[in-house]
N, C-alpha and C positions, 0 to 999 in steps of 0.2 A: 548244257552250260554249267551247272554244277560241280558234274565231275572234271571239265576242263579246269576250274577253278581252284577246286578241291590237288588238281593235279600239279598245276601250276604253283601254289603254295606249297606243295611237297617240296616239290623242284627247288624253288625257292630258299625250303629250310634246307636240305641238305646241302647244297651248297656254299650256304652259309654258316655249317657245323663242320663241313671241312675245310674253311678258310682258316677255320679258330683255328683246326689242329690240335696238336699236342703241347702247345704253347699257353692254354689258359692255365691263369689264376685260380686258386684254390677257393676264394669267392665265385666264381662263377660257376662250379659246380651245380650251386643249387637252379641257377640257369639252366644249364645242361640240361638235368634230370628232366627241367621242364619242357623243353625241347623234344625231349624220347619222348616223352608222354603224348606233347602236341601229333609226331610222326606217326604214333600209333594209332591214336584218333583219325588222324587222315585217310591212312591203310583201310581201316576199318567201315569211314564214309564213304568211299570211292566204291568199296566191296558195296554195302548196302544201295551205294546209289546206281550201282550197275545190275543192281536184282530189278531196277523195274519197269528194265526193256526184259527181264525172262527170258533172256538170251545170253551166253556168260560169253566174254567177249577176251581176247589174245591181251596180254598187258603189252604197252610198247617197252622198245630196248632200255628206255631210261629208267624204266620203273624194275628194272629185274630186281635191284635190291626188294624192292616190297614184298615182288613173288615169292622171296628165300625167308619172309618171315615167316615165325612160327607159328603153323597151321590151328595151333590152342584158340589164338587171338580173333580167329576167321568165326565169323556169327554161324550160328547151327544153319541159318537158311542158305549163306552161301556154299558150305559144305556139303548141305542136302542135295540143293542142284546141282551143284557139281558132280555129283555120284550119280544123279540118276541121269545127266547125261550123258555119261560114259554108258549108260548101260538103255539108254534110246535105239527103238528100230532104224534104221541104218533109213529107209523112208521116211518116216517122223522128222529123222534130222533134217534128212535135205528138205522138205515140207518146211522146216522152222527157218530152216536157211532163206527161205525164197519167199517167206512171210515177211524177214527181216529186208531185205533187199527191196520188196516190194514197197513197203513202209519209209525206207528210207526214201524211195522215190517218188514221196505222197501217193503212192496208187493203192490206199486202204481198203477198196472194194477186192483188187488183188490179193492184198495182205489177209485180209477177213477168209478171203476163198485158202488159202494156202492153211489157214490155220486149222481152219474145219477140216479138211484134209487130214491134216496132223491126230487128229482127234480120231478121227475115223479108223485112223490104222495103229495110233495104242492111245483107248481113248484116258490113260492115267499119265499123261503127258500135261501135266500141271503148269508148262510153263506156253502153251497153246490155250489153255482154256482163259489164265490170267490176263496175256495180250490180246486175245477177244474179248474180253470184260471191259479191260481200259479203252481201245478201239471202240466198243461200244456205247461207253459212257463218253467216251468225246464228242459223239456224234447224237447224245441226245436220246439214245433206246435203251432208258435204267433198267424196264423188267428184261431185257435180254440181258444187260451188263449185269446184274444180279443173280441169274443165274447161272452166267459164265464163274462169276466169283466164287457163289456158292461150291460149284463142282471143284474151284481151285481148292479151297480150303477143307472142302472133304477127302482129296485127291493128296493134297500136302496140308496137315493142319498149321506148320510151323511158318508158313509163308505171309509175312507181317504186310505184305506190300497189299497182297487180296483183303485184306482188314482194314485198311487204310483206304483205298479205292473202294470200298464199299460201306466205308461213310461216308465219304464222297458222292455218292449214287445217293445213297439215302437223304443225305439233306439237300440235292437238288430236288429231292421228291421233296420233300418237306416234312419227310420224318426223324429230326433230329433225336428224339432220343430211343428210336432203336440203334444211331449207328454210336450214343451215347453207350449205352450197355454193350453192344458189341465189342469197344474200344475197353472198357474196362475188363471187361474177360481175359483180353489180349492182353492186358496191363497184369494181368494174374500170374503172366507163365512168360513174359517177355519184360518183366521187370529194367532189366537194366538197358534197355533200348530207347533212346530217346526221342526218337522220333514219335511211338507209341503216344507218348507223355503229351508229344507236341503236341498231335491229332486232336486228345480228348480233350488237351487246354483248348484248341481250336474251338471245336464242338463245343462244349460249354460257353466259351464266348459269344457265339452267334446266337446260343440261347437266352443269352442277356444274365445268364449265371456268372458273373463278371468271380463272385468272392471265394463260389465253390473252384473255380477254375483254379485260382490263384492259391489256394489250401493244397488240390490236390499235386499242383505241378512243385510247392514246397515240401511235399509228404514224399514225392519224388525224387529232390533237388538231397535231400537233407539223408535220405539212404533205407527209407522206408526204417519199419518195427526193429529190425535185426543187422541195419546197415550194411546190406548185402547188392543195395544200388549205388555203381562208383559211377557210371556214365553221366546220367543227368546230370550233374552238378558240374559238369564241365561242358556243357550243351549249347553253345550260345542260342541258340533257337529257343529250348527251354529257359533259360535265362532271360532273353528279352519276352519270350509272352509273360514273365513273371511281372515283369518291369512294366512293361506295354497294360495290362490288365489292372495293378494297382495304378497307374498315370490315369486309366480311366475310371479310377475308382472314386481319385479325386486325391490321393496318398501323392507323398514329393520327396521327401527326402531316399526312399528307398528307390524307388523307379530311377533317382537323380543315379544315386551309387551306384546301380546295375547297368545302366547304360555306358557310365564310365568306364568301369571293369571293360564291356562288350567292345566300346572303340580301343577299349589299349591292346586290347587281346586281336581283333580282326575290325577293322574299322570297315563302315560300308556307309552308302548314301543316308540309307535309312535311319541304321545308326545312330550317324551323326547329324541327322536331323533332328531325330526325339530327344539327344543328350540336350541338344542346342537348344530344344523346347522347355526340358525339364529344369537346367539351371536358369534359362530364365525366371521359370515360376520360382524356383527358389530362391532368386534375386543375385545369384553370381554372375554378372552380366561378363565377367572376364573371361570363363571357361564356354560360356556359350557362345561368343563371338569367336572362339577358339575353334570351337568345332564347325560354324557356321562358315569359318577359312577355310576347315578342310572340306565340307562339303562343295564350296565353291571350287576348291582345286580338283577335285573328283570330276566336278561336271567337265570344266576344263580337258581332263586328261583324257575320256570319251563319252561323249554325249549319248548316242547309242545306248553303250552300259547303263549309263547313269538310268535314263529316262525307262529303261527296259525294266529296272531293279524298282524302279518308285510306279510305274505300272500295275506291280504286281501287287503290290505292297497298296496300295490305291485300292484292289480289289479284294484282297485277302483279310485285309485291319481295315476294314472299313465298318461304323456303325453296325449292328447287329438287324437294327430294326430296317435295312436294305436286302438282308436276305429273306424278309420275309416278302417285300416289296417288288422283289424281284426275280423270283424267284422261276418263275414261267411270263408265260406271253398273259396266260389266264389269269396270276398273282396282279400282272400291271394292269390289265384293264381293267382287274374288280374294283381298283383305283381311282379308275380315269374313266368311268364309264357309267351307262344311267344308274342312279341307283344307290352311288357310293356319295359319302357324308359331302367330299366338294369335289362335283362332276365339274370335266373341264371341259372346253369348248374343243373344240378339231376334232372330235372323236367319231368315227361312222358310227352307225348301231352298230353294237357289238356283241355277240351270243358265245357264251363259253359250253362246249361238247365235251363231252356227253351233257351234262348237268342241266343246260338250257334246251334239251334239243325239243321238246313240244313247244315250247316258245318261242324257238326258232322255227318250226314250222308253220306257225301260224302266220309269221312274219314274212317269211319267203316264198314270195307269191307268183314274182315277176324279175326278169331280167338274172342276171351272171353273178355271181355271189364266189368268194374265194374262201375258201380253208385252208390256215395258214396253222403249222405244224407248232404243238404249246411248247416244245424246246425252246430256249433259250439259245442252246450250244448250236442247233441244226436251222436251216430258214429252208423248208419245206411245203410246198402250195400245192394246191389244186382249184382248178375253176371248176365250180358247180353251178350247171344248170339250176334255174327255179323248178323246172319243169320235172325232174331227179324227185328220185325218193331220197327222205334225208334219213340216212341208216343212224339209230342208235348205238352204232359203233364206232360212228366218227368221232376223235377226239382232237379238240386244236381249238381255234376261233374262227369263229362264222363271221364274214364282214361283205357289205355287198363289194364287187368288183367293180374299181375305177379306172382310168388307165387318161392320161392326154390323146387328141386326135394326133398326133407324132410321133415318132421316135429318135432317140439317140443315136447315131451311129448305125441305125438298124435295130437298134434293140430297145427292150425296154427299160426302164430304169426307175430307184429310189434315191430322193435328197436324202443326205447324212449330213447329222450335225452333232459337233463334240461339245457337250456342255460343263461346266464347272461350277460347283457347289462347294464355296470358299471358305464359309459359316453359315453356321442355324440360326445365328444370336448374335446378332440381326443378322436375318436371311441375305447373303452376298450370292446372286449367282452371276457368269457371263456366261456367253458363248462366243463358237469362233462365227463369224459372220461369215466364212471362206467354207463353206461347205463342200461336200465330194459326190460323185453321181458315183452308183454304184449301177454295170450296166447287166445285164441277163440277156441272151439271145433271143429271140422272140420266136417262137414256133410258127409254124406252116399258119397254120390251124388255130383262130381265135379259141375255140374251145379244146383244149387241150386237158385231160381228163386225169390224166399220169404226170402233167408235168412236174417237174422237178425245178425247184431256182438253187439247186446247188451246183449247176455246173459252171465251169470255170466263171468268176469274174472279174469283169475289165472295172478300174475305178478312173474316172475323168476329176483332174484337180477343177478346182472354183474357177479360175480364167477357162480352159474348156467348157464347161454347164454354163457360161455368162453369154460367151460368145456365141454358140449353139441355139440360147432364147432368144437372143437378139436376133438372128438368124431367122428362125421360128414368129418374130411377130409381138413376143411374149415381153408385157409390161413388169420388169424384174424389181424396177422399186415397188410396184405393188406387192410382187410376189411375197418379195424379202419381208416386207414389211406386214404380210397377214402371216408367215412364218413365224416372225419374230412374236405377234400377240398369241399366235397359239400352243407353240415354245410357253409361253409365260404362265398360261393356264396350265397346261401338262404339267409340267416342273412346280407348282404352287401346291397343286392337288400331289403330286408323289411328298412332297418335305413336307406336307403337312401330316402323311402316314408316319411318316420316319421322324420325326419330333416326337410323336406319344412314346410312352414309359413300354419301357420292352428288359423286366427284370432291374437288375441292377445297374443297365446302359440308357445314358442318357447323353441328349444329342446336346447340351449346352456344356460337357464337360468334353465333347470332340472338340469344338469350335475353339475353348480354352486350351487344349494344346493343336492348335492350326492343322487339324486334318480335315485335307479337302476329297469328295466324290466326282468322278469325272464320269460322264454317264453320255451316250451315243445316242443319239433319238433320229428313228426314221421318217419319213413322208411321203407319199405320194401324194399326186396331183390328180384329181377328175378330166373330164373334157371341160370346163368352165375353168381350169386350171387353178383351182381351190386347191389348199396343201390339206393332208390330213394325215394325224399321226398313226402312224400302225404300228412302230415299235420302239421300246425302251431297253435298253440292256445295261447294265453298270459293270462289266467288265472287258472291257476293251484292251485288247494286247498286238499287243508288238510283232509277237510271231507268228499272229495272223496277214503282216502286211507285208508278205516277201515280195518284190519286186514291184506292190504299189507302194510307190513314193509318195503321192497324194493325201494314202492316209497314213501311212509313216508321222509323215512332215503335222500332220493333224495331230496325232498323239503326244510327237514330242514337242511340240507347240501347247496344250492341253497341258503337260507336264510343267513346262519351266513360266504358263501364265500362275497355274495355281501353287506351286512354290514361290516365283517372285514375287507375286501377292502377299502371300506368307510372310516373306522376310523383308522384303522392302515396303510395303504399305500396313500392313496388319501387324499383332504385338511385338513382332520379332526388330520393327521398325526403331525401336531404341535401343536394343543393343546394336543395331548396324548404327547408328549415328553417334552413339556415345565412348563407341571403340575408337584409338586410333588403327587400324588392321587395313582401312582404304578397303572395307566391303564394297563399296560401291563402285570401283576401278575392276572389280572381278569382270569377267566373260559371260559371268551367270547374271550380273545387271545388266550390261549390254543386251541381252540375247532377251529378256524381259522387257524391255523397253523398245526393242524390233516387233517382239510380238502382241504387245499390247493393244495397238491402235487396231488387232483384228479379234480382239476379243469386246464383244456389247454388252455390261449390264441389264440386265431386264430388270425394270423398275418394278417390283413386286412388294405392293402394302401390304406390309406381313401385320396378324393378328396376335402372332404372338408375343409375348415380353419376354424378357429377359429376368 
C-alpha cells in the first residue's frame, strides 16, 4: 500500500510539472526546484520500499521515466541486490519465484518451503534468508526469525531492511535495547537513511526515552557533526516522530509548527489529526478546526483508507507502557492473573511455561488442560491431558480446557470484543456490545494432541452468535451481562499497569492530546456457559480481515467511536462548536452517532486522580 501510494503521488507530480510546461514564471522556479527534489525522494522510497519483499520487482510503463534516472541516486542496497540477482543460480531464481507467487497467494507454509529450498542450492542468497526471517516473525517464531536475519546481514551487511526487522523481533521479545544498539550501529554507516533514524526514534519511544529519542532524531534532522545527512530532514516520518515525541513531552509550540509543515507538504489522517490537537492546546481554535475539515473530508472520500491508516497508527504511537503490557499472552496474564497487584475476576488458573511448570504440575491433576502458544502474532493450542507428563519444554499458557456442550456451525468457537480506551484521566472506556464469533473446525477427536487453531477461520457477525444462542437455549442477557462485568475487571487491571511512570511517558499527557487504545479481548464459555477471558491483544488490523466483513465493520466502527468521541464529546468538542465550518453536518458525525448506541461504557471507579 505504500508504494502504491508513494507511486500514485509520483504520477500525480509529474503530471502536474508538465501541465506548468515552459510557461512558468521566474517566481516559481524556486517551486520547481522543489518539486525535483520531492520526485527524487519518491524514486528513492519506492526503490527502498520494494527492498522489503527481497524480490526486485519490473517497474510499470508509467514509471520508465524513473527507471532512466540516474543509477548514483539508487541506495547501495538496491544496487546490491540488483547485482547479485543477475548473478543467482538459475534454481534459486525460479525457488524465489515460487516463494513470491506462493506468498502472494497467502500460502506461507509454501512460501516458507520454497525459500528453504533457495537457501539450500546457493545458501548466500540473502534475499531467501530475509523473507524467512519476516515470514517468520509474522507468525510468532522470533528465535527462527533472528536467525534467518542474522544469516541475512552476515550474507549482505548493507541490507538495512534485516536491521529493522530484527528490532522488530527483538522488542516483541522484550529486549528493546539490544535492537536499540543494533539500530545505532546501523545509524553509523547508513547515516543518511531515514527510515534507520525512524526505527531508533521508534525504539527509544516504546522505552519511555521520550527526550533522548527527540535529541537523537534532531542530531539527525539538522545533518549530524559534518552535515553530511541531507535525507532526514526532509523525512516526514522523521519529522513527525519529532513533533509526535515532544506533544508527548508536554512541548506545544514546536510539535504545533511540525505538524503544519507535514499537512502542507503531504497531508494524511493522522496528520491532520495531531495538527488539529496541537493548535488546540495552543489555543488557535481557527487552524484546528481547519484541519479537523480536512480530516473529516478525508474520512468522507474513503473510509476504508481512512480507518486502515488510524489502525495503524492506534497500534504503533500508542502509550509505551502497552508494549510492555502486551507484549505476549504471558506479559497480559502476569496482569490479570493470581498474584499480580489488581487480579481480575474471569480469569481461569493460569500458569506461564516454562517458568511456572513445577507449579503447574502440582496443579494439574485431573481433567483436559490447553496450551495456548505465548505469541501474540500466532493463536496456537494444544489439549493436554492431566494424565501427560508436562515437559519442561513447553512454552505458552497452561489454562484448564473449557469448551460449551454445543457448537457453532459445527465448530468451535471464541467471543471477540473491540474495546476503546478514550482517556486515562478520568478512565473513559467502551466497548462494542455487537461482538463476532470466531469459528475453528472441531476435530474428529476431543483430544487432539497436534491441533492447530490456525486454520482457516469463519467469523459469524453479532446477529449470527444471537440467533444461534437463542437457538441453543442460551439466557444472552445474562450472558452479555457477566461479559460486560468481567470486561470491566480485565480492562481496570490492564490501565491500571499502563498508568505507572514508564521513563519519560506518561499516560495523562496521552489523554491530553486525545489518543485512544483499541484493544480486542477474547472468551470463551465453559459448559455452565460462564465467559472467561483468555486473551488481550492491542493491535488489531485491517489486513487481517479480508473477506470477514464482521470484523471489518468492528474495527472501523472501533475507529470512528474513538475519534467521534475525540472530536465531538472530548476537548476537541469546542473547537467543533465555536467554528463556523458546520463540523457537525460532516459524514464523520453522522457515522458516530450511527455507531454510538453499540458502543457501552463500563462504569469503572477509577483510583486514580488527575
Amino acid at each position: 500500500a505504500t508504494v502504491v501510494a508513494y507511486r500514485e503521488e509520483l504520477r500525480s507530480l509529474r503530471e502536474a510539472r508538465e501541465r506548468r510546461g515552459a510557461e512558468e514564471e521566474e517566481e516559481d522556479l524556486l517551486n520547481e526546484a522543489e518539486l525535483l527534489r520531492r520526485e527524487e525522494d519518491l524514486v528513492e522510497a519506492i526503490e527502498l520500499a520494494e527492498d522489503l519483499l527481497g524480490v526486485n520487482k519490473k517497474k510499470d510503463d508509467d514509471h520508465d521515466h524513473g527507471a532512466k534516472e540516474d543509477t548514483t541516486k539508487k541506495s547501495v542496497e538496491e544496487l546490491t541486490r540488483a547485482a547479485d540477482e543477475r548473478d543467482l543460480d538459475p534454481e534459486a531464481r525460479r525457488s524465489l519465484e515460487r516463494a513470491s507467487k506462493a506468498l502472494a497467494e497467502g500460502r506461507k507454509n509454501d512460501c516458507l518451503a520454497s525459500l528453504k529450498h533457495c537457501l539450500r542450492v546457493d545458501p548466500t542468497c540473502y534475499q531467501a534468508s530475509l523473507q524467512c526471517g519476516l515470514l517468520l516473525a509474522s507468525e510468532g517464531e522470533h528465535e527462527g526469525a533472528l536467525e534467518y536475519l542474522d544469516k541475512t546481514v552476515k550474507t549482505q551487511p548493507g541490507c538495512l531492511s534485516a536491521y529493522i526487522a530484527m528490532n522488530q523481533v527483538l522488542q516483541q521479545m522484550g529486549k528493546m535495547q539490544e535492537g536499540e544498539s543494533i539500530l545505532k550501529q546501523v545509524a553509523g554507516f547508513a547515516f543518511d537513511q531515514p527510515e534507520i533514524w525512524s526505527a531508533l526514534g521508534m525504539n527509544l519511544f516504546k522505552q519511555g526515552k521520550l527526550q533522548e529519542a527527540v535529541q537523537i532524531l534532531k542530531y539527525a534532522v539538522t545533518g549530524g557533526p559534518e552535515a553530511k545527512f541531507k535525507k532526514p530532514s526532509r523525512d516526514n516520518m522523521v519529522l513527525f516522530c519529532i513533533a509526535f515525541f515532544q506533544a508527548c513531552l508536554g512541548y506545544l509550540a514546536e510539535p504545533c509548527s511540525l505538524f503544519m509543515r507535514i499537512c502542507n507538504a503531504e497531508a494524511s489522517p493522522v496528520s491532520l489529526y495531531m495538527m488539529a490537537q496541537a493548535c488546540r492546546l495552543v489555543g488557535d481554535k481557527i487552524l484546528s478546526a481547519q484541519a479537523l475539515l480536512s480530516l473529516l473530508k478525508a474520512f468522507e472520500m474513503s473510509k476504508v483508507a481512512f480507518c486502515s491508516e488510524l489502525v495503524v497508527f492506534n497500534s504503533t504511537f500508542d502509550l509505551p507502557q502497552w508494549t510492555d503490557v502486551l507484549a505476549s499472552k504471558a506479559s497480559v496474564f502476569r496482569c490479570l492473573g493470581e498474584g499480580s497487584q489488581h487480579q481480575a475476576d474471569g480469569i481461569l488458573p493460569t500458569y506461564v511455561l516454562p517458568e511456572q511448570v513445577d507449579k503447574a504440575r502440582d496443579a494439574v491433576t485431573e481433567g483436559l488442560w490447553i496450551i495456548r502458544g505465548d505469541s501474540q502474532a500466532k493463536s496456537t493450542a494444544r489439549i493436554f491431558d492431566a494424565r501427560e507428563e508436562l515437559s519442561a519444554l513447553e512454552r505458552g499458557i497452561l489454562q484448564p480446557y473449557v469448551a460449551p456442550d454445543f457448537l457453532l456451525r459445527g465448530c468451535k468457537f471464541s467471543l471477540n470484543f473491540i474495546a476503546c480506551v478514550t482517556s486515562y484521566f478520568p478512565i473513559q472506556i467502551a466497548y462494542n456490545k455487537r461482538c463476532f464469533a470466531e469459528l475453528v473446525p472441531s476435530s474428529s477427536s476431543r483430544v487432539d494432541k497436534e491441533r492447530e487453531e490456525e486454520s482457516k477461520v469463519v467469523i459469524l457477525d453479532f446477529d449470527e452468535v444471537n440467533s444461534s444462542f437463542e437457538q441453543e437455549g442460551v439466557d444472552c442477557d445474562k450472558l452479555w451481562a457477566q461479559v460486560k462485568e468481567k470486561m470491566s475487571s480485565a480492562l481496570l487491571s490492564l490501565v491500571h499497569e499502563v498508568c505507572q511512570v514508564k521513563g519519560q511517558a506518561r499516560a495523562k499527557r496521552f489523554s491530553a492530546l486525545g489518543l485512544s487504545k483499541m484493544l480486542r479481548l477474547e472468551f470463551v464459555l465453559d459448559k455452565n456457559l460462564e465467559p472467561w477471558v483468555v486473551g488481550v491483544t492491542g493491535n488489531p488490523k485491517l489486513k487481517d480481515a479480508p473477506g470477514n466483513e464482521a470484523y471489518a465493520e468492528a474495527l472501523q466502527s472501533a475507529v470512528v467511536h474513538s475519534l467521534g468521541r475525540q472530536i465531538f464529546e472530548n476537548e476537541l468538542r469546542q473547537v467543533v462548536d465555536a467554528g463556523n465550518l458546520k463540523l457537525r453536518e460532516q459524514v464523520m458525525s453522522q457515522a458516530y452517532e450511527k455507531v454510538k448506541g453499540s458502543f457501552e461504557a463500563l462504569q469503572i471507579e477509577s483510583y486514580y486522580t488527575s
